[in-house]
Every structure is written in structure tokens, then in C-alpha cells.
mmJSON file of the N, C-alpha and C atoms, coordinates in Angstrom:
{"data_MODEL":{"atom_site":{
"group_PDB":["ATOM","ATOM","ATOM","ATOM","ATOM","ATOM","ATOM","ATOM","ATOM","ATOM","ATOM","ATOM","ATOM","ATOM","ATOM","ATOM","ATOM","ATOM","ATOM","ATOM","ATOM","ATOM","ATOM","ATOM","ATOM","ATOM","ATOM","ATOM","ATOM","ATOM","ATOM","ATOM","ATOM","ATOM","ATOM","ATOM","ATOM","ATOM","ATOM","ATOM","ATOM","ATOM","ATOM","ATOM","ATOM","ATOM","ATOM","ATOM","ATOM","ATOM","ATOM","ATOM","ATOM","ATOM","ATOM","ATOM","ATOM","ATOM","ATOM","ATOM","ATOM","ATOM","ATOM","ATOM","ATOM","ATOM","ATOM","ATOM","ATOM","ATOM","ATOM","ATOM","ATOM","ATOM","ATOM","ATOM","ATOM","ATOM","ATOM","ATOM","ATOM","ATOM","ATOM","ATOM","ATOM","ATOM","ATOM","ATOM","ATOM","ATOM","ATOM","ATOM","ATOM","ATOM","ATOM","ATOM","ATOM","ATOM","ATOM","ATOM","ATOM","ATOM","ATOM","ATOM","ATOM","ATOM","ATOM","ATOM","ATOM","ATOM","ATOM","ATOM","ATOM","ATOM","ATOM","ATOM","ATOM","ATOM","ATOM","ATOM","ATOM","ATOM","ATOM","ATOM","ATOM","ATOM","ATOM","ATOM","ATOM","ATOM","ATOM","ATOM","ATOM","ATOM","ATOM","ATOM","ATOM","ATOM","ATOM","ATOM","ATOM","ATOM","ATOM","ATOM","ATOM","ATOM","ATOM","ATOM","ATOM","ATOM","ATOM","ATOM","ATOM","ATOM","ATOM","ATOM","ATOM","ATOM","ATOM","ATOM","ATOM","ATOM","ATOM","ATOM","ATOM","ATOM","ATOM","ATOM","ATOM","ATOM","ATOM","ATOM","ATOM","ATOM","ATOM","ATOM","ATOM","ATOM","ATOM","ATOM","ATOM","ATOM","ATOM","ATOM","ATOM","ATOM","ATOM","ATOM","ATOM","ATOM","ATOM","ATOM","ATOM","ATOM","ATOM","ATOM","ATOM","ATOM","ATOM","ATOM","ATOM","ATOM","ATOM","ATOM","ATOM","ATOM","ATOM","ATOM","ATOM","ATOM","ATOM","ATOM","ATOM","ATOM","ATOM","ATOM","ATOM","ATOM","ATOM"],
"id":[1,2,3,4,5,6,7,8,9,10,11,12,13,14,15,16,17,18,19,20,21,22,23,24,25,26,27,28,29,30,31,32,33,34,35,36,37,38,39,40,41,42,43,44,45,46,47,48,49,50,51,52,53,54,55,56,57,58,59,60,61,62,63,64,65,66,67,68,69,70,71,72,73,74,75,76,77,78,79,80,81,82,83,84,85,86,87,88,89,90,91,92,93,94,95,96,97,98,99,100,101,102,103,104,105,106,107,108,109,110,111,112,113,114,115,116,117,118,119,120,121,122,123,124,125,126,127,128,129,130,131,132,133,134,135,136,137,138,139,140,141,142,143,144,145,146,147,148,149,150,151,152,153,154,155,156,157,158,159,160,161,162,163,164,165,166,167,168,169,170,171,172,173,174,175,176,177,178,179,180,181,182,183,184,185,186,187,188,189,190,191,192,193,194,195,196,197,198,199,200,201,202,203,204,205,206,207,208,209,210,211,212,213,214,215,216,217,218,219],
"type_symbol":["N","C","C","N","C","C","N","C","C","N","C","C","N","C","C","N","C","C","N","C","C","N","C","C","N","C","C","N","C","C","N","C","C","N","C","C","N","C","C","N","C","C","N","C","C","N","C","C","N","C","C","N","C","C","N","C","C","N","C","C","N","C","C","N","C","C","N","C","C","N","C","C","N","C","C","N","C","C","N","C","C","N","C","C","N","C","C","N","C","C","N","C","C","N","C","C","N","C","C","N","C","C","N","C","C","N","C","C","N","C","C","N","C","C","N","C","C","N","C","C","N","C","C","N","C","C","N","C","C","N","C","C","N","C","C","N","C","C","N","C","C","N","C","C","N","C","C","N","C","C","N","C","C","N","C","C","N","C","C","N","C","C","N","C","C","N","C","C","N","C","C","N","C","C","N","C","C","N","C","C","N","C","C","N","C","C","N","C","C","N","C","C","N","C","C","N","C","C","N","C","C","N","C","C","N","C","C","N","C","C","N","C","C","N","C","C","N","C","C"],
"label_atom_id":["N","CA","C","N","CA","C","N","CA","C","N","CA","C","N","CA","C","N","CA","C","N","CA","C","N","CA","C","N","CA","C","N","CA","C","N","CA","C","N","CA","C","N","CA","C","N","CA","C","N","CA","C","N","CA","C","N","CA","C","N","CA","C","N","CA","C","N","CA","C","N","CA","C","N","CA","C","N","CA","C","N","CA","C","N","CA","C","N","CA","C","N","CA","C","N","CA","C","N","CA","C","N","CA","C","N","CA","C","N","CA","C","N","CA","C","N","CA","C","N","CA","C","N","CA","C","N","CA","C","N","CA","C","N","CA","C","N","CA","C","N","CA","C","N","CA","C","N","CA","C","N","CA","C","N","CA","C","N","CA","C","N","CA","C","N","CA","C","N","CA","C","N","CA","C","N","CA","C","N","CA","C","N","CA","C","N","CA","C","N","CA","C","N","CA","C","N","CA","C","N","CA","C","N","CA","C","N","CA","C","N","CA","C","N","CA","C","N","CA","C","N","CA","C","N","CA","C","N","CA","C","N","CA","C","N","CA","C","N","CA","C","N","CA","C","N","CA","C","N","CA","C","N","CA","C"],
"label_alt_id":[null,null,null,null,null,null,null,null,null,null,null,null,null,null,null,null,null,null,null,null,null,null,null,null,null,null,null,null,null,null,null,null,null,null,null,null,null,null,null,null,null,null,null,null,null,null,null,null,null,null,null,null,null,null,null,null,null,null,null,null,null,null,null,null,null,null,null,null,null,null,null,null,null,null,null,null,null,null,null,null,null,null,null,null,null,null,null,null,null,null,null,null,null,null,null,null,null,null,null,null,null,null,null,null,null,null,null,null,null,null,null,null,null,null,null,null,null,null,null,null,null,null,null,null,null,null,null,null,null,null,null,null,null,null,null,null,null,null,null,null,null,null,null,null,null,null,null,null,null,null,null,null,null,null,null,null,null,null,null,null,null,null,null,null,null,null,null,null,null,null,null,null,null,null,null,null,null,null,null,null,null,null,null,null,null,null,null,null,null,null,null,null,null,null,null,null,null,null,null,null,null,null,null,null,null,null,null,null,null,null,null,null,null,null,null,null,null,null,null],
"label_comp_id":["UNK","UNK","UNK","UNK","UNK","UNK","UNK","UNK","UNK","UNK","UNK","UNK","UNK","UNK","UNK","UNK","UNK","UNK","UNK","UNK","UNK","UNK","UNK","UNK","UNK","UNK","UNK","UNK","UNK","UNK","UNK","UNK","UNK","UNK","UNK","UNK","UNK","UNK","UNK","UNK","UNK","UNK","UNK","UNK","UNK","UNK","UNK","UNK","UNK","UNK","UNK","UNK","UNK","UNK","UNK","UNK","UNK","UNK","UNK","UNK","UNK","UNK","UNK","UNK","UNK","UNK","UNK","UNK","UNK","UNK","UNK","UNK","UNK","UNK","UNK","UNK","UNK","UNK","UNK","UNK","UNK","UNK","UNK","UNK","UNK","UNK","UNK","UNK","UNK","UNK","UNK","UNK","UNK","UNK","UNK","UNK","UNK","UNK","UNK","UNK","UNK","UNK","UNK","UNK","UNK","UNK","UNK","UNK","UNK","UNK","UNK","UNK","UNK","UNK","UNK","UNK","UNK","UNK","UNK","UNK","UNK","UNK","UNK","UNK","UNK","UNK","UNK","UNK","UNK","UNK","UNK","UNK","UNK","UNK","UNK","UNK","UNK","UNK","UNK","UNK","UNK","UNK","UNK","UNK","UNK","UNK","UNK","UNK","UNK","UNK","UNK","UNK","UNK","UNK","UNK","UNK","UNK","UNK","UNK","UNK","UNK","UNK","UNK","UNK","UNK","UNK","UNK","UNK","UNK","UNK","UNK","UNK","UNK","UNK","UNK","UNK","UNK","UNK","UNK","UNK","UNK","UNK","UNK","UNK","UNK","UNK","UNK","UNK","UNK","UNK","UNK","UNK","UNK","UNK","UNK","UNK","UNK","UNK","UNK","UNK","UNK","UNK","UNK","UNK","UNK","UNK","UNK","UNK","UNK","UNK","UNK","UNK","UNK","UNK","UNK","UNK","UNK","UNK","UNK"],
"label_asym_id":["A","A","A","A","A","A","A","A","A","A","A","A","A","A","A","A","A","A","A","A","A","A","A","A","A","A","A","A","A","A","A","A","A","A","A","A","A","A","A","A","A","A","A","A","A","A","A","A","A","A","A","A","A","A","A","A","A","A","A","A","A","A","A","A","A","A","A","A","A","A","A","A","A","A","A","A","A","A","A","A","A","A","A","A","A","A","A","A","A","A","A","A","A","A","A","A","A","A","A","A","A","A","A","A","A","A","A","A","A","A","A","A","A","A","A","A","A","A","A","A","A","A","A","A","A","A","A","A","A","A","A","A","A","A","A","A","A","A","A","A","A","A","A","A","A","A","A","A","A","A","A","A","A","A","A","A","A","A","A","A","A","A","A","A","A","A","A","A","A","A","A","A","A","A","A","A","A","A","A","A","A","A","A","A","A","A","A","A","A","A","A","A","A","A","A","A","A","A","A","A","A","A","A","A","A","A","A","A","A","A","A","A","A","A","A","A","A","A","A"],
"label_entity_id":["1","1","1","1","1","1","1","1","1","1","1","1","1","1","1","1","1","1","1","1","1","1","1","1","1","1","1","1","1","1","1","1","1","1","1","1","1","1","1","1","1","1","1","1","1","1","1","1","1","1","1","1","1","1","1","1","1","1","1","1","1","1","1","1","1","1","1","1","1","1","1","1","1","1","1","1","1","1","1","1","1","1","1","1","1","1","1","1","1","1","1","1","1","1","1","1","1","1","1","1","1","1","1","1","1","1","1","1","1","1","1","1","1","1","1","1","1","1","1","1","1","1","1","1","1","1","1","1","1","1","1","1","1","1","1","1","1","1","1","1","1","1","1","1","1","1","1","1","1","1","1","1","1","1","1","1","1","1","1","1","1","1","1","1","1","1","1","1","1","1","1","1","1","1","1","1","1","1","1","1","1","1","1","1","1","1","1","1","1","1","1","1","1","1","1","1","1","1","1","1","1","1","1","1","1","1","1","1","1","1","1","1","1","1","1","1","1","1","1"],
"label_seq_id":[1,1,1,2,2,2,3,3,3,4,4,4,5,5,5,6,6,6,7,7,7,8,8,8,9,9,9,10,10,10,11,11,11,12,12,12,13,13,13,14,14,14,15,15,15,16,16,16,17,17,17,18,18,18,19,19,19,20,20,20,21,21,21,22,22,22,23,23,23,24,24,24,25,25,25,26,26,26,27,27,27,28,28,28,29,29,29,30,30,30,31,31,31,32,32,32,33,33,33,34,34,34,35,35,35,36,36,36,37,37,37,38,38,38,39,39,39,40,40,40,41,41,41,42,42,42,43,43,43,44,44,44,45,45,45,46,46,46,47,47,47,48,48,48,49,49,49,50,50,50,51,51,51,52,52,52,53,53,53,54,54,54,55,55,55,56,56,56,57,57,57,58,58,58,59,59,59,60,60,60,61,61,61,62,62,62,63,63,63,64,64,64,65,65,65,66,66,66,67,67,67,68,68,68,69,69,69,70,70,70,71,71,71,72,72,72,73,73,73],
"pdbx_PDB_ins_code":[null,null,null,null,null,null,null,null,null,null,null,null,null,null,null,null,null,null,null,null,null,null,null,null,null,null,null,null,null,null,null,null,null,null,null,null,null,null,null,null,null,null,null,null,null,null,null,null,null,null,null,null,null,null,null,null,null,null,null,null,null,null,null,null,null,null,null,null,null,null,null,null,null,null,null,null,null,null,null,null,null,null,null,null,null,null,null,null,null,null,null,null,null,null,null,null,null,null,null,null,null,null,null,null,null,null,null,null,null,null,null,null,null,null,null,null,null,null,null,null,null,null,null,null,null,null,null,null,null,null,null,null,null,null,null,null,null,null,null,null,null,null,null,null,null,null,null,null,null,null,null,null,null,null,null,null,null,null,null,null,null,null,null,null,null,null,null,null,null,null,null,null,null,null,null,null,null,null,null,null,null,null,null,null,null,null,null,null,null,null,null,null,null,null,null,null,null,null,null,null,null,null,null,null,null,null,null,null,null,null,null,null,null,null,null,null,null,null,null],
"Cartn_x":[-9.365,-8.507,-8.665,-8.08,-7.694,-9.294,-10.378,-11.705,-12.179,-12.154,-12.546,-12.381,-11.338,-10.378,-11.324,-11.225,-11.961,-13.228,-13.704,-15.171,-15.997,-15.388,-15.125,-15.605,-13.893,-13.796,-15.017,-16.026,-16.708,-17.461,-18.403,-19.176,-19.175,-17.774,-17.337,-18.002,-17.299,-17.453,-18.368,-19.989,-21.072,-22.15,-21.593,-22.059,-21.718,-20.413,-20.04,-20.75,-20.587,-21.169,-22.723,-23.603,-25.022,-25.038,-24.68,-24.253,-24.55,-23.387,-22.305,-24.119,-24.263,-24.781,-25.956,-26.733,-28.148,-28.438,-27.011,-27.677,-26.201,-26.64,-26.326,-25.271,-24.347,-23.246,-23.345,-22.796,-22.727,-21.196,-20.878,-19.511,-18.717,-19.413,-18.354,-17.585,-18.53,-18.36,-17.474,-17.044,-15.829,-14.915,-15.195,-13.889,-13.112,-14.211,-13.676,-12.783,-13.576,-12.3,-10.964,-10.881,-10.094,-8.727,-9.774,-8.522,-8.149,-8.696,-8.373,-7.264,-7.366,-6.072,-4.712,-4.763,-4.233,-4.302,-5.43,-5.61,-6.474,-6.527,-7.007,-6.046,-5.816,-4.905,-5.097,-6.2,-6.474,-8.164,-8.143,-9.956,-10.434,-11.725,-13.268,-12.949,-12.55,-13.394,-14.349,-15.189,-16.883,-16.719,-15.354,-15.813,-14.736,-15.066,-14.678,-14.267,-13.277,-12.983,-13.07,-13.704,-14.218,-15.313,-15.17,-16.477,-17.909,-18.021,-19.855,-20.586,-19.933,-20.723,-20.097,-19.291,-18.305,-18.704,-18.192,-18.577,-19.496,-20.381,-20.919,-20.107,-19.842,-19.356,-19.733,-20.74,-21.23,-21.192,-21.248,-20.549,-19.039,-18.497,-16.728,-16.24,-16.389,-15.471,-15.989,-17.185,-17.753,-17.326,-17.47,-16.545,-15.218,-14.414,-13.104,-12.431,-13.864,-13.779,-13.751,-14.612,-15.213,-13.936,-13.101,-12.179,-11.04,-10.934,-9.59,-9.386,-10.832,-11.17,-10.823,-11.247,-11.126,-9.654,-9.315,-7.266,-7.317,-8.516,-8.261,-7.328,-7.729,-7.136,-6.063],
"Cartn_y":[68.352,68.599,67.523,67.775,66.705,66.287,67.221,67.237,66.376,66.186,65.891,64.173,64.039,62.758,62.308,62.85,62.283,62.079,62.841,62.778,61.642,61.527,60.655,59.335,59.276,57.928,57.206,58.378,57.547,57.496,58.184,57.785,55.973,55.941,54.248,53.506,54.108,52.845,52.625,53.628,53.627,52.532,53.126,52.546,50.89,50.781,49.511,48.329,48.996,48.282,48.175,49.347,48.654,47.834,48.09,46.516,45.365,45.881,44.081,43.63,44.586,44.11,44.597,45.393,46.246,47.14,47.921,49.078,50.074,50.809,52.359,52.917,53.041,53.471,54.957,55.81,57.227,57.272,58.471,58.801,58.808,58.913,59.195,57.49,56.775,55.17,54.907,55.412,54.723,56.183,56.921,58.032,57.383,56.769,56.047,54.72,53.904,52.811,53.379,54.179,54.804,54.749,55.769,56.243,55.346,53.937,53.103,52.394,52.579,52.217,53.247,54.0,55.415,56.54,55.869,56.089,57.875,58.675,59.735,61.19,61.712,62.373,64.234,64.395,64.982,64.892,65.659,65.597,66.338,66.266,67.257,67.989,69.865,70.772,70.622,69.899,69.855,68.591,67.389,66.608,66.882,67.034,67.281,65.982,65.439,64.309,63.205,62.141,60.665,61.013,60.011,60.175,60.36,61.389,61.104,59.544,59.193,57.974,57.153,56.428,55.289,54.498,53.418,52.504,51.167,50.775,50.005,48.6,47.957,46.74,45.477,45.383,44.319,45.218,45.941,46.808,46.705,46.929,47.247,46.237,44.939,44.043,44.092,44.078,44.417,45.553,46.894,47.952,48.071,47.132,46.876,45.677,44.803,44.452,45.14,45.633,47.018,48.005,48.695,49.541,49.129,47.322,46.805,46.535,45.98,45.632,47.021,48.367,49.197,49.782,49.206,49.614,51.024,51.382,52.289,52.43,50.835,50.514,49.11],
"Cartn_z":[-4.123,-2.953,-1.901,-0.49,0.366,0.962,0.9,1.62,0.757,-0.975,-1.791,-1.766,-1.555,-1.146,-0.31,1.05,2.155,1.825,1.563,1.735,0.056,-0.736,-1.914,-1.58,-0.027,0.561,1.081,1.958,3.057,1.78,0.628,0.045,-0.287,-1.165,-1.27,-0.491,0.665,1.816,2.495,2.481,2.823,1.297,0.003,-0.471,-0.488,-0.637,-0.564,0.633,2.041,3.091,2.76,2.174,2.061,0.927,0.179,-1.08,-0.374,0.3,0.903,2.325,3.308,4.499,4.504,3.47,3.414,4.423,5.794,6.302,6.016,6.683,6.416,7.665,6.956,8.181,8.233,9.825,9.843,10.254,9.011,8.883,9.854,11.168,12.454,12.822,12.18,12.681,11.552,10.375,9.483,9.966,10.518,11.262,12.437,12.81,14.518,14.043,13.001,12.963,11.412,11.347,10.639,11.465,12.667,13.394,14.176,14.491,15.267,14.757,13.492,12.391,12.194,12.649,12.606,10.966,10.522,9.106,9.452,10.109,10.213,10.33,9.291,9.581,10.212,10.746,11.737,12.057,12.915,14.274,13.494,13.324,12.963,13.913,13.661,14.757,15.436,14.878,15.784,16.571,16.882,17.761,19.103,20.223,21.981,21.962,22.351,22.86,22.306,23.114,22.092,21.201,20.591,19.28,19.903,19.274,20.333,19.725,18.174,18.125,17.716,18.384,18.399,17.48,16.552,15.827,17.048,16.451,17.557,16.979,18.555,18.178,16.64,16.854,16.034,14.422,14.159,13.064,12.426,13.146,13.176,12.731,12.784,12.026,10.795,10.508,8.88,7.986,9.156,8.442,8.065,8.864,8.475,7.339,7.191,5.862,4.994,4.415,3.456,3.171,4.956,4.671,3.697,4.246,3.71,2.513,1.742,0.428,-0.31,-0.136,-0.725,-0.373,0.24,0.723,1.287,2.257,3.312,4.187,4.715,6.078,5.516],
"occupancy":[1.0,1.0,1.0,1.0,1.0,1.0,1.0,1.0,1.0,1.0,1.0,1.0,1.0,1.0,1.0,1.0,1.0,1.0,1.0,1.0,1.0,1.0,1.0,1.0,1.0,1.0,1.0,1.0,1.0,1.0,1.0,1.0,1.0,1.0,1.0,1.0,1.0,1.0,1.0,1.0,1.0,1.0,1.0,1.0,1.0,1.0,1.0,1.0,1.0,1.0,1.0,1.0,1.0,1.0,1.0,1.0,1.0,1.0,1.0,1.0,1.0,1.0,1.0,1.0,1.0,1.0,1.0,1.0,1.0,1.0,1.0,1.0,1.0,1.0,1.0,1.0,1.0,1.0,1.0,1.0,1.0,1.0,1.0,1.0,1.0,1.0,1.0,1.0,1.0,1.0,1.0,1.0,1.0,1.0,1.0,1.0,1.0,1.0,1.0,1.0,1.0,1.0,1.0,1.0,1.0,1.0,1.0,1.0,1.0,1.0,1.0,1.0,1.0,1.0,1.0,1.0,1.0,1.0,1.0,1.0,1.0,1.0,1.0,1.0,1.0,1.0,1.0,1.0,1.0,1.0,1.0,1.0,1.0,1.0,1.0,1.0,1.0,1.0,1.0,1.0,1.0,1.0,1.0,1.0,1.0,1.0,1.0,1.0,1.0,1.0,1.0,1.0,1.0,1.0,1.0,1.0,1.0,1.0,1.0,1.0,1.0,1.0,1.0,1.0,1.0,1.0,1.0,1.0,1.0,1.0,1.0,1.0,1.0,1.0,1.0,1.0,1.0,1.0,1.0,1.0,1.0,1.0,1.0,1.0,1.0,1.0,1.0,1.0,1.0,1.0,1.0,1.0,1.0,1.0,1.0,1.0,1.0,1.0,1.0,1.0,1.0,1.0,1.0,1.0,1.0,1.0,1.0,1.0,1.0,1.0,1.0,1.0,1.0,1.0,1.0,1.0,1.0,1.0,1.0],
"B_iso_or_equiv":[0.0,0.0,0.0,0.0,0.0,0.0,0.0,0.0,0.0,0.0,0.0,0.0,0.0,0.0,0.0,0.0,0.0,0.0,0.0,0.0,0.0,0.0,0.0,0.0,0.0,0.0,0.0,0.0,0.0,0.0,0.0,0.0,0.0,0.0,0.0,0.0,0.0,0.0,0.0,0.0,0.0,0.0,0.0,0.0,0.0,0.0,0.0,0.0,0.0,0.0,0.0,0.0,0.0,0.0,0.0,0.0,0.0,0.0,0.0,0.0,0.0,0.0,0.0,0.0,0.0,0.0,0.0,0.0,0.0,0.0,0.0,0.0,0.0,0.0,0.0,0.0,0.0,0.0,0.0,0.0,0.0,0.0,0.0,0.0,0.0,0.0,0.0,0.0,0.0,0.0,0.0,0.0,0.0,0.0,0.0,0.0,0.0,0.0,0.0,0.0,0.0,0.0,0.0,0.0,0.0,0.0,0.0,0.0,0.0,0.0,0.0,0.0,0.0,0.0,0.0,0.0,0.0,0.0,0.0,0.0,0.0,0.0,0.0,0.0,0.0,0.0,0.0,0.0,0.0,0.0,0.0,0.0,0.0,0.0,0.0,0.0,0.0,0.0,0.0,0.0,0.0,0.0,0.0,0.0,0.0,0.0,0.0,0.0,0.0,0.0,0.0,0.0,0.0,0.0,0.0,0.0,0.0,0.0,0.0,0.0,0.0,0.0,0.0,0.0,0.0,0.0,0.0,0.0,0.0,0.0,0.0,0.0,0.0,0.0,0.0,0.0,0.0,0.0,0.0,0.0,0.0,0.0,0.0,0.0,0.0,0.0,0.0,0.0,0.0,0.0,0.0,0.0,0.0,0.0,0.0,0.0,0.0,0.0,0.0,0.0,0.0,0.0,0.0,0.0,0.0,0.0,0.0,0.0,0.0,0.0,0.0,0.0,0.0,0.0,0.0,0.0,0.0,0.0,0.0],
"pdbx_formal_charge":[null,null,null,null,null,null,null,null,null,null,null,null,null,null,null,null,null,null,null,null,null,null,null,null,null,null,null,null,null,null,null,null,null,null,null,null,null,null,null,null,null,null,null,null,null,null,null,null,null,null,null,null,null,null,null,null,null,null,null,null,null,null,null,null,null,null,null,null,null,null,null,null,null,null,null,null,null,null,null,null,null,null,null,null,null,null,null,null,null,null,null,null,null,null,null,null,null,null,null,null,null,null,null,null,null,null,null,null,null,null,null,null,null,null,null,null,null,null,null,null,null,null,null,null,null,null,null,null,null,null,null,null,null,null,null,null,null,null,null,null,null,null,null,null,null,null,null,null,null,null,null,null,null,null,null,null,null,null,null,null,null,null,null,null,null,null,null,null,null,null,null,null,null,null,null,null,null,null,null,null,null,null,null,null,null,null,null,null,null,null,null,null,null,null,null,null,null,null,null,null,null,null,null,null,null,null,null,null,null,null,null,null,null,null,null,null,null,null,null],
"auth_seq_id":[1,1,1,2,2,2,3,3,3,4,4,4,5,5,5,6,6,6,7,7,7,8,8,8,9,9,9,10,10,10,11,11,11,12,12,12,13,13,13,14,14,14,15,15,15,16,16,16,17,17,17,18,18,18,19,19,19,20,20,20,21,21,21,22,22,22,23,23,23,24,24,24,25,25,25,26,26,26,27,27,27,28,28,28,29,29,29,30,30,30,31,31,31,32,32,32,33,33,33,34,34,34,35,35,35,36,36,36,37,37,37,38,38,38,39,39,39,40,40,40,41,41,41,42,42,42,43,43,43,44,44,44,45,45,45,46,46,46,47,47,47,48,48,48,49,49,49,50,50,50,51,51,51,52,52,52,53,53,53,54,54,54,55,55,55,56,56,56,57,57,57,58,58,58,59,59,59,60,60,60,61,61,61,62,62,62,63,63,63,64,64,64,65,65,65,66,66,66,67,67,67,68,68,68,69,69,69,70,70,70,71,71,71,72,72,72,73,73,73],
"auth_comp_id":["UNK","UNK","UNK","UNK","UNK","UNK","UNK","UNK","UNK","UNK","UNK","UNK","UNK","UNK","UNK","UNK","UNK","UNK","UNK","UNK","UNK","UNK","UNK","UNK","UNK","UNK","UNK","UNK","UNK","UNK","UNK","UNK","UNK","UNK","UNK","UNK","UNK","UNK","UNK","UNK","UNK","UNK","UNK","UNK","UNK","UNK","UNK","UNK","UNK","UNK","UNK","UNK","UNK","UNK","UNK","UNK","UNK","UNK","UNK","UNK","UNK","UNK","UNK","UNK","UNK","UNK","UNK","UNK","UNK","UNK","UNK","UNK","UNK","UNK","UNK","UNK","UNK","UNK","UNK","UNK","UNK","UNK","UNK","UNK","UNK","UNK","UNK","UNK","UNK","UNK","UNK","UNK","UNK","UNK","UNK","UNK","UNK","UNK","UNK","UNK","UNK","UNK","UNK","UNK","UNK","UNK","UNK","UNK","UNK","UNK","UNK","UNK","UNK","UNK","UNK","UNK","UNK","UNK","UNK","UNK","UNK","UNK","UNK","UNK","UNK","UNK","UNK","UNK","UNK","UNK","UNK","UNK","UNK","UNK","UNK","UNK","UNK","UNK","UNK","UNK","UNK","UNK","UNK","UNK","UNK","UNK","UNK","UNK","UNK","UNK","UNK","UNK","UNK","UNK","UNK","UNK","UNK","UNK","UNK","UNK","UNK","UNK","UNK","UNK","UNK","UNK","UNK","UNK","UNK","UNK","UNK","UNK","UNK","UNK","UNK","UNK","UNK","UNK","UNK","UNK","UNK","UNK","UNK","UNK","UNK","UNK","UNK","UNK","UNK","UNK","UNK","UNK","UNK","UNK","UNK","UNK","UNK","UNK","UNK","UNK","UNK","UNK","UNK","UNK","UNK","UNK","UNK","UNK","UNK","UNK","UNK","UNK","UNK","UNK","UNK","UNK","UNK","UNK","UNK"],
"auth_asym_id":["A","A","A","A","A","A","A","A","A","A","A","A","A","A","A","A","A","A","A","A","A","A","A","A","A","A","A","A","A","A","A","A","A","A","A","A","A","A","A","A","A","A","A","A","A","A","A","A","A","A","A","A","A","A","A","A","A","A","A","A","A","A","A","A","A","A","A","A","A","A","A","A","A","A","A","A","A","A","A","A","A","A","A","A","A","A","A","A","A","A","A","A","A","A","A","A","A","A","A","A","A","A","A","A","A","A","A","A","A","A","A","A","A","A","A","A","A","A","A","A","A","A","A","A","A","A","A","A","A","A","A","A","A","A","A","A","A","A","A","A","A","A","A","A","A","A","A","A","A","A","A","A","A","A","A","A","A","A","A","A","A","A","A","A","A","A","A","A","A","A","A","A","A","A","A","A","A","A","A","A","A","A","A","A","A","A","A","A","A","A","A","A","A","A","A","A","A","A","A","A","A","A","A","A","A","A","A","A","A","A","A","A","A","A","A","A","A","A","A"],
"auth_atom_id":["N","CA","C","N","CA","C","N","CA","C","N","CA","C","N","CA","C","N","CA","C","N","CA","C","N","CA","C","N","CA","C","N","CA","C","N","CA","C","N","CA","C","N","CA","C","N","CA","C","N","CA","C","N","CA","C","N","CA","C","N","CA","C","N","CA","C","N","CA","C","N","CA","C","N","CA","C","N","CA","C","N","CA","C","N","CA","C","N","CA","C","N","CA","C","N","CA","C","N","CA","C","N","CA","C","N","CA","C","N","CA","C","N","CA","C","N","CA","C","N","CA","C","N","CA","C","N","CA","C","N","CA","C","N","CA","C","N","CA","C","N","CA","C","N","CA","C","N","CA","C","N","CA","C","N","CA","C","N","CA","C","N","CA","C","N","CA","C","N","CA","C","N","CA","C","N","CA","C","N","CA","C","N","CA","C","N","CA","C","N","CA","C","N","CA","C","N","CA","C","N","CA","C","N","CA","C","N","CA","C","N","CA","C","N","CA","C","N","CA","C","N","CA","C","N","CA","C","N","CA","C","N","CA","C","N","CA","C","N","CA","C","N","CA","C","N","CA","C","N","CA","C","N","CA","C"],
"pdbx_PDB_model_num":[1,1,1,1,1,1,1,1,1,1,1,1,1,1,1,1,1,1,1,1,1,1,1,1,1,1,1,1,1,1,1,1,1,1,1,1,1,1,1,1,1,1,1,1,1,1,1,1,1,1,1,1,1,1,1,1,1,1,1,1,1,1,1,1,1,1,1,1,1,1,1,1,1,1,1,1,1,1,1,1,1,1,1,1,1,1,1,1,1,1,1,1,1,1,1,1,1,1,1,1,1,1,1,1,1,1,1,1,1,1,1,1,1,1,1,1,1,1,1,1,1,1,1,1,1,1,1,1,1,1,1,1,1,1,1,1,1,1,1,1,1,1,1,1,1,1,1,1,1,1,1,1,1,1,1,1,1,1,1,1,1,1,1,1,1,1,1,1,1,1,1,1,1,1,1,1,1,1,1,1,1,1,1,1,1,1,1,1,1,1,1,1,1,1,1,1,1,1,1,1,1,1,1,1,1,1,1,1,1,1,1,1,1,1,1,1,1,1,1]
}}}
């Protein structure tokens, strides 16, 4: 199903990025540049507002390699 999908995805793309850069991304940081892409097609119940944990800068262009290679984003 659609959870199955999602949740499939970040595995990829966690594994892929420690491959590629040797650390460890948290799901909220490939949610945040997802949606920065408009690639999120709805909010976690459990998050209020902004992300409590934003992708940190020096991260995010690496994760958006990773997303694009795998044709997320």
C-alpha cells in the first residue's frame, strides 16, 4: 500500500546516502526536502507546524542528489 511506498522510499534513500557520504539521515530531513519539492503528498499527524527537524543546511544539497538519482525528486 501507499505507507509501504513511502516508507520503502526513505529506506533507499537512507541507505543510498550512507553508501554515497558514510552518515545517517533522519526521515524528517528527506520529508522536509521532499516537501520543499512539493513531492509530499500529505503532513505526519504528529508534526505542529514546521519540521521540528529541518534538513540541516550542509546536508540538503547531498540529499537532493540521492533524491534525484533515485527519481524522487
Amino acid at each position: 500500500g501507499l505507507f509501504n511506498e513511502l516508507f520503502m522510499g526513505y529506506v533507499e534513500v537512507k541507505e543510498a546516502y550512507k553508501k554515497k557520504y558514510g552518515s545517517t539521515l533522519k526521515n524528517s530531513w528527506i520529508a522536509h526536502v521532499k516537501s520543499d519539492h512539493g513531492k509530499t503528498t500529505r503532513r505526519s499527524p504528529s508534526r505542529k507546524g514546521d519540521y521540528k527537524f529541518p534538513c540541516p543546511a550542509n546536508v540538503k544539497p547531498k540529499l537532493e542528489k540521492i533524491l534525484k538519482e533515485l527519481k524522487i525528486i
